[in-house]
VORO-369530 format. One record per atom (N, C-alpha, C, O): residue in one letter; x, y negated, z negated. Coordinates in pm, whole numbers, plus 32768, in hexadecimal, padded with zeros to 4 digits. Example, Ala and Ser with C-alpha at 12.3 -4.5 7.8 and 13.67 -1.06 7.14 Angstrom:
BEGIN
A852782397CF4;A84CE81C27CF4;A8528814A7CF4;A8590814C7CB2;S850580E17D3C;S8557806A7D36;S850A7FFD7CED;S853D7F8E7CDC;
***
This chain:
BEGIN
X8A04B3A8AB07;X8A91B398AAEB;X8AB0B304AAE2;X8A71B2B4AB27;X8B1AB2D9AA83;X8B20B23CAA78;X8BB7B238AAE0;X8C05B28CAB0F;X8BA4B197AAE2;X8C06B169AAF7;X8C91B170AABC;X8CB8B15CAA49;X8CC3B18BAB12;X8D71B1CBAAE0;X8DB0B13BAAE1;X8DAAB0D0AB1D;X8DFDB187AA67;X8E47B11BAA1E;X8ECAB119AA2B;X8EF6B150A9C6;X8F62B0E0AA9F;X8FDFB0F6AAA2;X902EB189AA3F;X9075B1EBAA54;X8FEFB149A9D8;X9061B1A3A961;X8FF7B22AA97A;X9033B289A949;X8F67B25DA9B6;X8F6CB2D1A9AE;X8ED5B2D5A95E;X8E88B330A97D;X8EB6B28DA912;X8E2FB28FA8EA;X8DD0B228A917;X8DFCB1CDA95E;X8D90B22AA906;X8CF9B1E5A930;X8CE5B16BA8E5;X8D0BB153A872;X8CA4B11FA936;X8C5BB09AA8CE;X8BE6B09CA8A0;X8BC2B047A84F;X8BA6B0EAA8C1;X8B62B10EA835;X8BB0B164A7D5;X8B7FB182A769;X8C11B184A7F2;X8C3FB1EAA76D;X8C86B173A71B;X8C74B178A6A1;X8CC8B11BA744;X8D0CB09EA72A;X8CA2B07CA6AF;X8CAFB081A635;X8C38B058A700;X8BDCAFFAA6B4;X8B8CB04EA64A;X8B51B01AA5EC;X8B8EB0C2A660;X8B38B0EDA5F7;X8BB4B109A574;X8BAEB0E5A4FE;X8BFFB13FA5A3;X8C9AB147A557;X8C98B0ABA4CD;X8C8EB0A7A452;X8CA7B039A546;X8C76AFADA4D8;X8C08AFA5A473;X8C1EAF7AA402;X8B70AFDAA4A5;X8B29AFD9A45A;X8B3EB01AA3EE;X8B43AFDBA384;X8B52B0B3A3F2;X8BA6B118A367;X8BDFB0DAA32A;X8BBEB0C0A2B6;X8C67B0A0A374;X8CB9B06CA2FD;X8C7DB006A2BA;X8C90AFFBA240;X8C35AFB8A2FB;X8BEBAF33A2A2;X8BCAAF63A22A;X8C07AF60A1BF;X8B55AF95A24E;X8AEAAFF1A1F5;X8B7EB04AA168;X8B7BB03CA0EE;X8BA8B06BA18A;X8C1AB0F2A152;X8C79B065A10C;X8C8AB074A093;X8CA6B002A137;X8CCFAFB9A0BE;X8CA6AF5FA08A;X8CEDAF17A043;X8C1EAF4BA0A0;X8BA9AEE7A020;X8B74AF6E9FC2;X8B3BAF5D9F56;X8B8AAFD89FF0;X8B7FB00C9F74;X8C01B0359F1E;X8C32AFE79ECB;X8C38B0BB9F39;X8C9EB0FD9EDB;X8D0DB11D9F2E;X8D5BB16A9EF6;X8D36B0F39FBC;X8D94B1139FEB;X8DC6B0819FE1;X8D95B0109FDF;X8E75B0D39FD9;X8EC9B0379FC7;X8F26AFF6A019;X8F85AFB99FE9;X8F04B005A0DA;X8F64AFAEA110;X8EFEAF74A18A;X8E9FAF9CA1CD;X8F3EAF19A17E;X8EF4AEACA19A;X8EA5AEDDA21F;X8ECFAF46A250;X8E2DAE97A265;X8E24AEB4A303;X8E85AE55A368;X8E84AE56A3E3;X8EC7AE13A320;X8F3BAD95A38F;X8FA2AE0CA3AC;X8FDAAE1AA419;X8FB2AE5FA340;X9024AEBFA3A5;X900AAF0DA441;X905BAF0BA49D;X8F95AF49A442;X8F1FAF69A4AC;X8F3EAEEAA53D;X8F75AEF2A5AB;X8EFEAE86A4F7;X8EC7AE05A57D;X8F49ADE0A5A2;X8F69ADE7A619;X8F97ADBAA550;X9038ADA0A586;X9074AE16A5DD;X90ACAE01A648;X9069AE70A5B5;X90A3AEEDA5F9;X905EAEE0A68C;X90ACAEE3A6EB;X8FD8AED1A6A5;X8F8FAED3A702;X8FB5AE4EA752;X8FADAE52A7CC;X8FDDADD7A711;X8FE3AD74A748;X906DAD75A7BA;X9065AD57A831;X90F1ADA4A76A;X9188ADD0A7B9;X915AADE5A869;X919DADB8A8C5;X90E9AE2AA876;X90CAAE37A8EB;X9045AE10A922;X9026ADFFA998;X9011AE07A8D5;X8F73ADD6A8F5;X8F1DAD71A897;X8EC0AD6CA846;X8F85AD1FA8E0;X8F29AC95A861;X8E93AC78A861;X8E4DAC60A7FF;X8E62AC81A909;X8DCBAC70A905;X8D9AACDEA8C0;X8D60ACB3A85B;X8D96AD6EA8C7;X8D69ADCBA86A;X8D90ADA4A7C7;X8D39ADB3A772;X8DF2AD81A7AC;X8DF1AD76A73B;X8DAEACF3A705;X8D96ACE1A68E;X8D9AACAFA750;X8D14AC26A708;X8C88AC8EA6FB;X8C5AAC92A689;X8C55ACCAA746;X8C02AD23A730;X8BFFAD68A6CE;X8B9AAD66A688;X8C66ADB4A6B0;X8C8BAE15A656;X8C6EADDAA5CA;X8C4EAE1FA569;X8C7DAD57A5C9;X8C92ACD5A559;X8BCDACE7A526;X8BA8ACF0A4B1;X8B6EACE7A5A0;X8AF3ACD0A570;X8AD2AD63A51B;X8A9AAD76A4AF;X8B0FADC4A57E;X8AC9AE32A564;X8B12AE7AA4BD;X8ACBAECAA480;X8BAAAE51A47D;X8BCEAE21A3F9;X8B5FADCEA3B1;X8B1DAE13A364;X8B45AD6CA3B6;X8AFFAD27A38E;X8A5DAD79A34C;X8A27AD88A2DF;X8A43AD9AA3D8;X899EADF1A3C0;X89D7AE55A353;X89A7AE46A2E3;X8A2BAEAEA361;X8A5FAF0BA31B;X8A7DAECAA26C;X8A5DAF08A206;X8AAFAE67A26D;X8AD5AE3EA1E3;X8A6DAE0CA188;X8A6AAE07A10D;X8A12ADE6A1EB;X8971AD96A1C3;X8925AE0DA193;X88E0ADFFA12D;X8929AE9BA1E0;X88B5AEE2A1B2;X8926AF29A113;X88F8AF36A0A2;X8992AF41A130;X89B5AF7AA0AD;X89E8AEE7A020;X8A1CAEF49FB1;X89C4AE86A057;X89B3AE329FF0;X8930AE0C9FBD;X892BADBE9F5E;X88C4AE3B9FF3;X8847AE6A9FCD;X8835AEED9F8A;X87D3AF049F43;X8895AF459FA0;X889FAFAE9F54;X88C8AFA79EB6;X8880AFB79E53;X8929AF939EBD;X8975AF659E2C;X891AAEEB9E0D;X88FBAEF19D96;X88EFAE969E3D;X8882AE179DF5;X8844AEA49DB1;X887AAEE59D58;X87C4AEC29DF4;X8767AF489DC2;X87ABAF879D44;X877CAF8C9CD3;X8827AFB89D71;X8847AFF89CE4;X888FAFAB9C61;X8876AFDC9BF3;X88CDAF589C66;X88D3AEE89C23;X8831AEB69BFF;X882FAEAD9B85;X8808AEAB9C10;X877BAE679BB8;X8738AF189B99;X86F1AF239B36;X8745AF5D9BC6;X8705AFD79BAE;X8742B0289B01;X8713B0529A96;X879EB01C9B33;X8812B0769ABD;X88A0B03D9AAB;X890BB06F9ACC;X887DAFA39A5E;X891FAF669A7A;X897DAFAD9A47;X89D0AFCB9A9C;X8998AFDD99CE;X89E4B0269995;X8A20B06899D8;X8A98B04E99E4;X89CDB1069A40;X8A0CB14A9A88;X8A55B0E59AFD;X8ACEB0E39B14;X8A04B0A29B34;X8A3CB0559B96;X8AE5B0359B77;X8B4DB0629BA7;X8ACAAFDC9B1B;X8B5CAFA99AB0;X8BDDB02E9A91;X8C53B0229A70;X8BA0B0879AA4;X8C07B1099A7D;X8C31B1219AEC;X8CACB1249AF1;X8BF3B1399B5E;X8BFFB1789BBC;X8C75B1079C1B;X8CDBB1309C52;X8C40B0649C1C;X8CD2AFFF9C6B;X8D26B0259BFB;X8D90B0379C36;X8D42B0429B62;X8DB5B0499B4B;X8E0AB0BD9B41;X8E6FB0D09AFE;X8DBBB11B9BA8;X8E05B1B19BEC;X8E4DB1639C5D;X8EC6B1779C6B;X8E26B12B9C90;X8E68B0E89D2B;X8EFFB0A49D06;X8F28B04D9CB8;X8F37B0FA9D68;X8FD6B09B9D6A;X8FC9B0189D3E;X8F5AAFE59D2E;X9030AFDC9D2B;X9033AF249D07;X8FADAED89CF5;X8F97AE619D08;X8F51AF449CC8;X8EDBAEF99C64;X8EE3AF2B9BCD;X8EEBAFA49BB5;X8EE1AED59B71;X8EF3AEDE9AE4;X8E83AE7D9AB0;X8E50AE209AEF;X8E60AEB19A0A;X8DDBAE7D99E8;X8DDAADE399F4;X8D83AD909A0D;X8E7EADDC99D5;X8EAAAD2799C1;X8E4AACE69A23;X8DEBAC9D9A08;X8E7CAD169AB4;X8E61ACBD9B12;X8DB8ACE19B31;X8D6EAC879B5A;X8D82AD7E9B15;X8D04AD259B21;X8CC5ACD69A98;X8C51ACB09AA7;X8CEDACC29A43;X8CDDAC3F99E7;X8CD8ABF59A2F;X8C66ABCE9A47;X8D37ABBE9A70;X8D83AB479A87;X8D18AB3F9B04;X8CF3AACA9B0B;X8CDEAB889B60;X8C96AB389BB9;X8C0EAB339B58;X8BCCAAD29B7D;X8BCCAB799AE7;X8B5BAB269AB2;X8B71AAB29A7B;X8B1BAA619A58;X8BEAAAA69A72;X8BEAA9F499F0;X8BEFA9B79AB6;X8B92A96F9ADB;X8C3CA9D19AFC;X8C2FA9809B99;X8BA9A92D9BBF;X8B9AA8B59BD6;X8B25A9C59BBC;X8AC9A9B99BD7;X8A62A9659BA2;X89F1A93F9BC4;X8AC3A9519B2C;X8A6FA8FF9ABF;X8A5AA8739ADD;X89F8A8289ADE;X8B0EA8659B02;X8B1EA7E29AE0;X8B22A7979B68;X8B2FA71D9B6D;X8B15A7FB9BF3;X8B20A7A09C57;X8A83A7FF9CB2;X8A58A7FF9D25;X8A71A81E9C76;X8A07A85A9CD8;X8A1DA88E9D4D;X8A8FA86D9D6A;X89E8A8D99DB0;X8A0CA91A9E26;X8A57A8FA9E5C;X8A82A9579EA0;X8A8DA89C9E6D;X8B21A8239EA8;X8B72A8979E51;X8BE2A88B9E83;X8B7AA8D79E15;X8BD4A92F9DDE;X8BE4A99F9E2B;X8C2EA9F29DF5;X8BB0A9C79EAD;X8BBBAA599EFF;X8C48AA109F56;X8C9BAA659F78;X8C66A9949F78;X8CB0A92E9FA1;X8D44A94B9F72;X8DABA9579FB4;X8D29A9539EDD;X8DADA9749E87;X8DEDA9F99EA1;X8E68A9F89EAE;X8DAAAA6F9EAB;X8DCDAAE99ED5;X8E66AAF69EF8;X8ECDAB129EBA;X8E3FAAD09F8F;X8EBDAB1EA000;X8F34AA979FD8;X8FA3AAAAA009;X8F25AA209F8E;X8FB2A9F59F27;X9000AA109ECB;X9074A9EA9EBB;X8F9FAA739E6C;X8FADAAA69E12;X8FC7AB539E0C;X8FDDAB8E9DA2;X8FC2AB7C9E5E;X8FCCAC129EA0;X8F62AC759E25;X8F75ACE59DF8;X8EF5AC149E0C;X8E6FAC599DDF;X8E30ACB39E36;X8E28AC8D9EAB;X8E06AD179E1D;X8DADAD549E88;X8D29AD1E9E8C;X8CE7ACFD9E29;X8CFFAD159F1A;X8C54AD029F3F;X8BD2AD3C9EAD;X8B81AD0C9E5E;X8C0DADC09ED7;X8BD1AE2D9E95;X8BC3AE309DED;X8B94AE8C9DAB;X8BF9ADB19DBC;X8BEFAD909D24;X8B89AD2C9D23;X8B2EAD299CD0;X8B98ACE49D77;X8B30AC309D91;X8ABBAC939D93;X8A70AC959D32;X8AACACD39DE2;X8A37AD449E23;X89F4AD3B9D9C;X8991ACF49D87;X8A4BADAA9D17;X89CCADD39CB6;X89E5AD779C47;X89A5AD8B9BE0;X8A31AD1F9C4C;X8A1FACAA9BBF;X89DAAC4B9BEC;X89B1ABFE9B94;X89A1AC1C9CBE;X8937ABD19CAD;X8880AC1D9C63;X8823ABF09C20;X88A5ACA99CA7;X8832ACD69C4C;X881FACED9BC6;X87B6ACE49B86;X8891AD0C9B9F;X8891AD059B03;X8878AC659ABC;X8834AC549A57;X88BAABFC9B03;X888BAB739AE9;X87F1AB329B2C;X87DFAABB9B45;X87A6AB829B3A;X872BAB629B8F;X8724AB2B9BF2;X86B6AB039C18;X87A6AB139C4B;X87A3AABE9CED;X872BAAE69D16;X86EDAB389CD2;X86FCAABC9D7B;X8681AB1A9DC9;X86E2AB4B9E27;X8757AB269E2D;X86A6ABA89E76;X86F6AC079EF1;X86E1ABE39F33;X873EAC029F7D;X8678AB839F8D;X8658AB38A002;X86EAAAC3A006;X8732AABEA06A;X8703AA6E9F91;X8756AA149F96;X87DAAA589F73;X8834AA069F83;X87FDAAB19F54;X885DAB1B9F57;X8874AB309FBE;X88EAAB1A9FDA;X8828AB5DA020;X8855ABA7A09B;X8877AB05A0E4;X88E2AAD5A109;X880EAADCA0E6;X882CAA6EA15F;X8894AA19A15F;X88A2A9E6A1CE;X890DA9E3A0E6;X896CA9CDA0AE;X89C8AA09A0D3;X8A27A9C2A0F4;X89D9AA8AA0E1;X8A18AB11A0CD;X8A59AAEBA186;X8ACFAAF1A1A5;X89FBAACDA1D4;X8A03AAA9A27B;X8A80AA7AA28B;X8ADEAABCA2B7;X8A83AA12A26A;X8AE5A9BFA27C;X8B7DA9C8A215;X8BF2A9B6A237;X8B54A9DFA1BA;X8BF2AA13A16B;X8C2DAA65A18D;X8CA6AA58A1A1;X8BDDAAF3A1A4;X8C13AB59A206;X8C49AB2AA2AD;X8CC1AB1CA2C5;X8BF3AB19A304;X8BE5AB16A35C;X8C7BAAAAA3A1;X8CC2AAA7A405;X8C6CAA6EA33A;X8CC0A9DCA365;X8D7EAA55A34A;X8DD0AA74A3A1;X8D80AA66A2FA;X8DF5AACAA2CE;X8DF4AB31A32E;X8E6AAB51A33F;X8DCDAB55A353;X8DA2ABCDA3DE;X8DF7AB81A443;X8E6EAB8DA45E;X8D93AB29A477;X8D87AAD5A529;X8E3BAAA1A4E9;X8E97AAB9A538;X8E5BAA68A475;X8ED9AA2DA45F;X8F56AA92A499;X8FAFAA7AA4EB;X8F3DAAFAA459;X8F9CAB60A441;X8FCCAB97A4E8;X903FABB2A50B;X8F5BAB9DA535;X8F53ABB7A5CC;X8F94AB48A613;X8FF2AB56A661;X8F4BAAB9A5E9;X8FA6AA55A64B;X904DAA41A636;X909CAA18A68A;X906BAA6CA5A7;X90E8AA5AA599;X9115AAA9A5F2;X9132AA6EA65A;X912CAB32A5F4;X916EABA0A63F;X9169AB59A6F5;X91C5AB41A742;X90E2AB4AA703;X90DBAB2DA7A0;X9121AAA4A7CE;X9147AA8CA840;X912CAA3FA74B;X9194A9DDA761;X9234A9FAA77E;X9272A9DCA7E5;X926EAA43A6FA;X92D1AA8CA703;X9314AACAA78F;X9384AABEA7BF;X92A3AB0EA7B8;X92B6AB5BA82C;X92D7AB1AA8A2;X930FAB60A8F6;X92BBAA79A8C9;X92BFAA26A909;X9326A9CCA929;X9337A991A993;X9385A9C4A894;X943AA982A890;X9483A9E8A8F7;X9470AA5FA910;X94D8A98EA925;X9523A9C6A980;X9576AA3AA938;X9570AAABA968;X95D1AA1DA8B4;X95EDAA93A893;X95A3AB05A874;X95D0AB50A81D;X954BAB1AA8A2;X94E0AB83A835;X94A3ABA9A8D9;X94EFABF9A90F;X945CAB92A90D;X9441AB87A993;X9473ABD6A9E3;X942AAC0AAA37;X9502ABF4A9DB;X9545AC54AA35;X9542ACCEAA01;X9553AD2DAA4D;X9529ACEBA953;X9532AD76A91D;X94FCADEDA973;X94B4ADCBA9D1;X9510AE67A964;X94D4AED7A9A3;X9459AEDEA913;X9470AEB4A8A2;X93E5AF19A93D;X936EAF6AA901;X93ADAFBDA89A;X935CAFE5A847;X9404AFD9A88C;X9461B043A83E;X94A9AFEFA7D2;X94A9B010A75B;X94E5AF81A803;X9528AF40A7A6;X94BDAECDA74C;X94D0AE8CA6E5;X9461AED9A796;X93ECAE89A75B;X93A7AECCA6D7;X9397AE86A673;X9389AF32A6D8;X933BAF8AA6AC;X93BEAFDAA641;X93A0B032A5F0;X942DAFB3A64F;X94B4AFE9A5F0;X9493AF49A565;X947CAF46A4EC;X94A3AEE9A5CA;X9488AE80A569;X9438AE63A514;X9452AE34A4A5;X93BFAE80A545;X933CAE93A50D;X9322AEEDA47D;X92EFAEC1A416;X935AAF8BA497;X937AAFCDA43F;X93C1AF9CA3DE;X9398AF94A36B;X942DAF79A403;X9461AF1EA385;X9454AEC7A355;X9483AEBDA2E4;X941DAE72A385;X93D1ADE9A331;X9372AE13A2C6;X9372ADF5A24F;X930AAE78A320;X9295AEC4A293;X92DEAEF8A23C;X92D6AEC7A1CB;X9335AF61A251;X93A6AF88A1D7;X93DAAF2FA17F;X93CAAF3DA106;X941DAEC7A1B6;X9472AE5EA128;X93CAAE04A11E;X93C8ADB1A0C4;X937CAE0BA14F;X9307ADB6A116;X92CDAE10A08D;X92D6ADDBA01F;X92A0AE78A097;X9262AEE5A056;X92EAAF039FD2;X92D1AEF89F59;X9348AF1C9FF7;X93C0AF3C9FAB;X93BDAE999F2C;X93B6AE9C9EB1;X93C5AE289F7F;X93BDADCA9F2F;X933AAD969ECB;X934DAD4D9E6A;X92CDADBF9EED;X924BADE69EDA;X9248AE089E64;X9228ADCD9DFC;X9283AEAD9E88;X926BAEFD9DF0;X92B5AEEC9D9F;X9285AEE69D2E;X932DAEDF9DAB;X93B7AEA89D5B;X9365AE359CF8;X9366AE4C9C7F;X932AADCF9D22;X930AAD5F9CD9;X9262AD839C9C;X923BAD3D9C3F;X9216ADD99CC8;X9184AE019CA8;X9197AE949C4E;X9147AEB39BF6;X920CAEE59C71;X91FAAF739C49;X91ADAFD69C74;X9143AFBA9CAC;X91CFB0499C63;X9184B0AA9CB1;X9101B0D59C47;X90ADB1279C6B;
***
């Protein structure tokens, strides 16, 4: 039996929960894992730096996935991100001319540009990146957006106005931030 977790589940369920989602949006699922680690963070910031690696592992093995199928069958690959919400062929164009012109320093551009991971993934294989320097790149662009997304919340949580909230009103806020984030998202990306 694991360790119980306040809200009722476990930390390993926490953490394996992160890994899924990692994995689940470097490929074809479309919200982010910061909604996850933030959520986790409202009350458990040290779990949620954790939660941050075990995202990470998760986004690495399904950005090895889509690499694979991107160099395997770009075409399908290419059909299949422009089934995905707020991915359109434009934008994965737009990260091969990226890839072109700035080289892997382009996985960087992503989370500015509200590109998905999961496009860099099969236009570095379709552009011949290798997957060793793919992945290992991949560490830190991700990872850094992860650990970011967590310290903000646990900063937040720390102002005196914010500080006194109840778990309830925390987790009300929260909800709505992902809402007008996601709402503003698709509004400007499309569904």
């Amino acid at each position: 039996m694991g360790v119980r977790v306040r809200e009722g589940g476990t930390v390993e369920g926490s953490l394996l929960l992160a890994f899924a989602w990692g994995l689940a949006e470097a490929t074809l699922f479309f919200i982010i894992p910061d909604v996850l680690l933030t959520w986790l963070a409202l009350t458990r910031p040290r779990l949620a730096f954790k939660a941050c690696g075990l995202a990470l592992a998760g986004a690495l093995a399904g950005g090895a996935l889509m690499y694979a199928w991107g160099g395997a069958d770009p075409s399908t690959a290419r059909a299949a991100l422009d089934a995905v919400p707020a991915v359109s062929a434009a934008a994965v164009d737009e990260v091969g001319v990226e890839l072109r012109q700035h080289g892997l320093g382009a996985l960087f551009l992503g989370p500015l540009t509200g590109k998905p991971y999961k496009i860099y993934a099969v236009q570095a294989a379709a552009g011949g990146v290798g997957l060793l320097p793919f992945l290992l790149l991949s560490v830190p662009a991700r990872g850094l957006r992860f650990a970011f997304a967590v310290a903000a919340v646990a900063g937040l949580l720390r102002l005196p106005r914010v500080r006194h909230l109840t778990v309830a009103w925390r987790r009300g806020l929260h909800v709505a931030w992902w809402l007008a984030v996601y709402a503003a998202y698709f509004s400007l990306k499309g569904w």
